[in-house]
N, C-alpha and C positions, 0 to 999 in steps of 0.2 A: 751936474744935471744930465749928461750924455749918460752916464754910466746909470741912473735911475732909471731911465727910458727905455736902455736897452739898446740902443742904438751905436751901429758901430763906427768908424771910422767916417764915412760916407754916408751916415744917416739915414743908414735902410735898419729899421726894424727888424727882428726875429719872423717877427710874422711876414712882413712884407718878404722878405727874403724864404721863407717855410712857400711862400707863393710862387714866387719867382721862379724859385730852383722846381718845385714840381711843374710848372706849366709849360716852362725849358726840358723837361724831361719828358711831357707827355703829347705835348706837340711837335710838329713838324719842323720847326726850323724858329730861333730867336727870334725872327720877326714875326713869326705868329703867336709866342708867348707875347710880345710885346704888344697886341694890336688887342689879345685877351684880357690884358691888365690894365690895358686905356678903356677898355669897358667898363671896367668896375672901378673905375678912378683913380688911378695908380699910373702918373706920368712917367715910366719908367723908359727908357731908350734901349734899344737891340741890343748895343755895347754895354750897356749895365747888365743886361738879361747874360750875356755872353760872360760877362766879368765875374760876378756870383757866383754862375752856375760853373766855371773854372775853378774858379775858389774853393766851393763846396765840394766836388771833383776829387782834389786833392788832396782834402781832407778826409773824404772817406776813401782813397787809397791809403791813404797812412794810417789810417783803422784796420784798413782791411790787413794791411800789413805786419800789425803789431799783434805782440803775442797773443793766442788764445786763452791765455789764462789772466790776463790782465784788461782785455779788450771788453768790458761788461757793459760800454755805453752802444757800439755797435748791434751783438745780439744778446741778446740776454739769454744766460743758461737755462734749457728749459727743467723744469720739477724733476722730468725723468724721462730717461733714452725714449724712441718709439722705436713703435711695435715694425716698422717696415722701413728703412732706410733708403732711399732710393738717389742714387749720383749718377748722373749724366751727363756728358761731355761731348762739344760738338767743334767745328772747325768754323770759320765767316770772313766774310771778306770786306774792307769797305776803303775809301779813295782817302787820299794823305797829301800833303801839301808838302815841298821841300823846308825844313828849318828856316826858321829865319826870315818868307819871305810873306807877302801881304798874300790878300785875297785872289784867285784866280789860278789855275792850274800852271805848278810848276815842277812834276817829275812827269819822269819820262813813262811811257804805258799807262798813261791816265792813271797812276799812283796808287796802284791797288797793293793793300798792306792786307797781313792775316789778321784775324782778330779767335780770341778763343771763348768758348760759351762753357757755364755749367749750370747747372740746376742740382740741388741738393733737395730732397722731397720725402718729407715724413709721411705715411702712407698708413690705409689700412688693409687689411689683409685678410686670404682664409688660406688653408692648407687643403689639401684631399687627398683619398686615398686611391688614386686612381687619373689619367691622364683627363682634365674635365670638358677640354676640347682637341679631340683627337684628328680631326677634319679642320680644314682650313675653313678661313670663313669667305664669306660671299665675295666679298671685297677685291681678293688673292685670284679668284676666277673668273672674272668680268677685265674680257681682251680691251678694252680702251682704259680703263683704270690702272693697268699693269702695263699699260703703254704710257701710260700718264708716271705713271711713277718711275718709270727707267728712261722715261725724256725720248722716247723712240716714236716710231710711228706704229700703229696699232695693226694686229693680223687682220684680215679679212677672210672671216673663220665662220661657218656655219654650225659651231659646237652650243651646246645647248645653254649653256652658261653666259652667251651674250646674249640671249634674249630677256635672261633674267637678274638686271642691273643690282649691284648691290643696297641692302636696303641702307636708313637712317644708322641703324642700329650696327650694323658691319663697317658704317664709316667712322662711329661716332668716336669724338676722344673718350679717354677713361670717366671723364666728369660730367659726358652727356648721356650713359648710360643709364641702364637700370640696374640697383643692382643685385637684386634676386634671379638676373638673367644672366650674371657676366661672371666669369672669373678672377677679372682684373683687379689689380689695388686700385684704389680708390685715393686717389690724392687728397692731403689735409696738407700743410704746411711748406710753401714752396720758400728758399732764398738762392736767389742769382749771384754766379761769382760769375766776370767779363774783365778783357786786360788785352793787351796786344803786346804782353811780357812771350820770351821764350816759354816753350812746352815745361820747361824742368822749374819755372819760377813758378809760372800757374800751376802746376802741379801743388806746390808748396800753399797756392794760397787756397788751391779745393781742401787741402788734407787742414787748414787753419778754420776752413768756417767749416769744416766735417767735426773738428773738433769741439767749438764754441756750441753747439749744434745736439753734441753726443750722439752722433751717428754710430759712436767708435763702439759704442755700449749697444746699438741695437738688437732687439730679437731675430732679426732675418738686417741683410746687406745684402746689396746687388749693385753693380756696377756693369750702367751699360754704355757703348757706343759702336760708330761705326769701324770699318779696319784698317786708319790710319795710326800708322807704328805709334805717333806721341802717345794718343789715347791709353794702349794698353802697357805704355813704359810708365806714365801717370800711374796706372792702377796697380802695377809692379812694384813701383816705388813708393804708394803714401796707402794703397785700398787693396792689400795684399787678403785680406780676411775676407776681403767681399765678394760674393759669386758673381765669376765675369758673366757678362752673357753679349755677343754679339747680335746687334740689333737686326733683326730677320728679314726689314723692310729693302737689305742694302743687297744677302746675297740673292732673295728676289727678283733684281734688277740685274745679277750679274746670269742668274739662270733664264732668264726669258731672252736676253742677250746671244747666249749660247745657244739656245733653244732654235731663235729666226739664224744662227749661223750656221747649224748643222743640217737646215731643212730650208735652203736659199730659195727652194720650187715648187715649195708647197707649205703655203700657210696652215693648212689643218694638220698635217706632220709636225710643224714647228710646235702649232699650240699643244698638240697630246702630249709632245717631248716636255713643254715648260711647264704643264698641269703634272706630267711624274716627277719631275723631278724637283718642283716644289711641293708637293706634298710629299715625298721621301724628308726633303730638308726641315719639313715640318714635323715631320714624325719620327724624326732624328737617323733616318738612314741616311748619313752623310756620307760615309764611307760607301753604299753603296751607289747614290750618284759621282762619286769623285772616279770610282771603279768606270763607271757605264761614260763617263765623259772621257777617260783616259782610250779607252776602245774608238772612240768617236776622231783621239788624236790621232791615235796612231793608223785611222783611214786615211785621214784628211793631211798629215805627216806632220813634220812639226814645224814651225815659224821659222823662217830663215833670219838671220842678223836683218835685223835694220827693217824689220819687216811691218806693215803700216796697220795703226789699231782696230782698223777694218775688215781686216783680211781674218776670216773665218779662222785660222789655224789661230791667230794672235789671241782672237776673241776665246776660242775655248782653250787656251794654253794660260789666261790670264785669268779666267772661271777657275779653273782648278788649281792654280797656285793661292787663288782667294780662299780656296773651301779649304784648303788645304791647311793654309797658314792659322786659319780659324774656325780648325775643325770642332776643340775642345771648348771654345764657347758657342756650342750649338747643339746642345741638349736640350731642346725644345720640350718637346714631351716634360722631363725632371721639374724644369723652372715651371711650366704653369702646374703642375702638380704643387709645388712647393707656393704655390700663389704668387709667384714674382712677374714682373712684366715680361714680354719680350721682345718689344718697340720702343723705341725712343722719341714716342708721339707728344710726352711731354716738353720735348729737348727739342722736336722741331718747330714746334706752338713755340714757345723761347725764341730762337732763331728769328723766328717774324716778327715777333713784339720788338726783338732788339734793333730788326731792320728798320721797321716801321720810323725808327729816331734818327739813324746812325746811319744808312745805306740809302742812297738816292743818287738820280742825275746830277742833280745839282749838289752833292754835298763835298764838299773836301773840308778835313781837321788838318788844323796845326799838327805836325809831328814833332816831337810828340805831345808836347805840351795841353793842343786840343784833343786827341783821341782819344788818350786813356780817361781824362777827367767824365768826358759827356759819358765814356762805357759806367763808370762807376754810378754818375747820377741815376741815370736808365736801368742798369742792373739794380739799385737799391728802390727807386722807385715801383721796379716789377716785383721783389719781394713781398710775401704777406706778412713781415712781420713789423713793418709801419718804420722800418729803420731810416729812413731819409728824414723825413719829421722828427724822427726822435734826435738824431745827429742834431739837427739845427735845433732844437731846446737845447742840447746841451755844449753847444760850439763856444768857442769864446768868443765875447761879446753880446752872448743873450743872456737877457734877464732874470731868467730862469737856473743860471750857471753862478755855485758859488765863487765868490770871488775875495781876497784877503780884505779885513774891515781896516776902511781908511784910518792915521793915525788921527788923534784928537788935535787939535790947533792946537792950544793952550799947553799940552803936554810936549807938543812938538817946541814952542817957543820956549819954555823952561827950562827942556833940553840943550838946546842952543845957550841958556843964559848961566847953564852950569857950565858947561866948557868955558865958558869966557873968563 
């Protein structure tokens, strides 16, 4: 009778459980799942919410894990490659609990562990013949937005660009545009890989759903992120085919940085220095800002050992080993030509969705046993290709999941009365 029902072990339904684990996934915290499901009549307890949503967890790690060519209940292969491939990889942070121990903070540094993000993004696209946004846009030239983005405090600058805030349209993401106005791909199909594995395992499980995916086959590949070594050892080792491109919003932040370094007594000096020398990096003179910054060292001399990350010399000695190190993914001008992104605005949209679950004052996981499972729920849950649901129809113990047909009584007793 259990097995008719569908019901597993513990007498939660497919459905009930298809409930559980999404509500555990798109809320705040177990006990808000659980206060959402006594709404709708579902006496469920925080520790059941917790226990399922473990369960399911680790079972979509062990999908995620197994091969791509055999793994067809996780994503289904699509008819055929797309037109624009887009992998994005980012770094997160969230609190961990020592093995082994119950509720309540028990490592030392308030237990902050990395976690790694990707987003895989089939995309539409146009090419051109010709750079189609040569000038930066609004966004890049308004001083408190470019203070906002490099976490600083903002110039106090009478340039004409702060009078004129940037509009809707210069903030929006790729999906709030318009798009007979915009260059950018145009996202169709997003799926999230997340894990708090080393750099070289996740790497292994972006190149597994790159595959399942057929990325590998697309018309245009791009791979972006910011200048953290894993990132482009990831893309070395599994997205060799795909045009890197470092994400524009990061050396940005490291040029306006240098910009208030080099011009400590005069705000409107610093601002004209960070308006050239972001629009040079926009318009792929990278080598000549790396040139105009090295002049700048060798005024200001070079950083002594032990020297502190404040000190102007540090500041522009660590700009130019950034542009440096990644100079050749910074053909700006090429990629939008070629219709590829050159932000990672999808990848930090991600970021927040997955904090939104996973990152908070009050949050500490099991390690590892809680961490990685709630990343897998969260990440399948933010996917668009309905894989969370579809896992739980086909998990064992639902209804929906073949299962071998039980022997006949009578054939079974038979059996028994020929051996005797």
């Amino acid at each position: 009778m259990r097995e008719a029902l569908g019901l597993d072990a513990r007498e939660l339904s497919p459905g009930l459980v298809d409930r559980i684990t999404c509500l555990a996934a798109e809320t705040r915290s177990f006990h808000r799942a659980e206060i959402v499901l006594q709404k709708f009549g579902h006496a469920v307890s925080d520790n059941t919410v917790q226990r399922v949503t473990g369960d399911v967890g680790h079972e979509l790690a062990e999908r995620r894990d197994a091969s791509a060519g055999t793994d067809k209940a996780l994503a289904a292969r699509p008819e055929k490659p797309p037109a624009l491939a887009v992998v994005e990889c980012d770094g997160g942070r969230f609190r961990m609990r020592e093995p082994g121990h119950g509720r309540g903070v028990h490592r030392s540094g308030e237990g902050w562990r990395e976690t790694k993000n990707a987003c895989l993004i089939s995309a539409s696209y146009r090419t051109f013949d010709h750079d189609p946004q040569p000038e930066p846009p609004d966004c890049f030239l308004d001083p408190k937005h470019v203070a906002k983005i490099a976490e600083t405090e903002a110039l106090s600058v009478a340039a004409p660009a702060a009078a004129n805030p940037p509009t809707d349209e210069a903030l929006a993401t790729p999906d709030d545009r318009e798009e007979t106005n915009d260059w950018r791909p145009k996202r169709l199909v997003r799926t999230v890989v997340a894990s708090v594995k080393c750099a070289r395992e996740f790497g292994r499980q972006m190149a597994r759903e790159a595959k399942r995916r057929r990325f590998f086959e697309g018309v245009a590949r791009v791979f972006l992120g910011d200048g953290l070594p894993w990132n482009w050892t990831i893309w070395k080792e599994h997205f060799r085919d795909f045009t890197p491109v470092l994400d524009f919003i990061h050396p940005l932040s490291y040029l306006f940085l240098a910009a208030k370094a080099v011009h400590l007594a005069s705000p409107d000096n610093a601002w004209s220095q960070y308006v050239a020398w972001m629009r040079g990096c926009w318009q792929g003179k990278v080598g000549q800002v790396i040139d105009e910054m090295s002049a700048w060292q060798t005024k200001l001399g070079a950083p002594p050992d032990k020297c502190p990350t404040t000190d102007s010399r540090q500041i522009v000695a660590s700009t130019i080993t950034y542009l440096t190190n990644n100079r050749e993914r910074m053909n700006y001008p090429a990629y939008r030509q070629a219709g590829l992104p050159i932000t990672t605005a999808w990848m930090e949209s991600l970021v927040k969705e997955m904090n939104y679950r996973v990152k908070g004052t009050e949050m500490f996981w099991n390690d590892p046993d809680g961490g990685e499972p709630i990343l897998q729920v969260r990440a399948a849950a933010l996917s668009d290709d309905d894989r969370l649901s579809r896992h739980i129809r086909t998990r064992l113990g639902c209804h929906f999941t073949c299962r071998p047909k039980p022997p006949n009584l009578q054939e079974k007793l038979d059996a028994e009365t020929s051996k005797s």
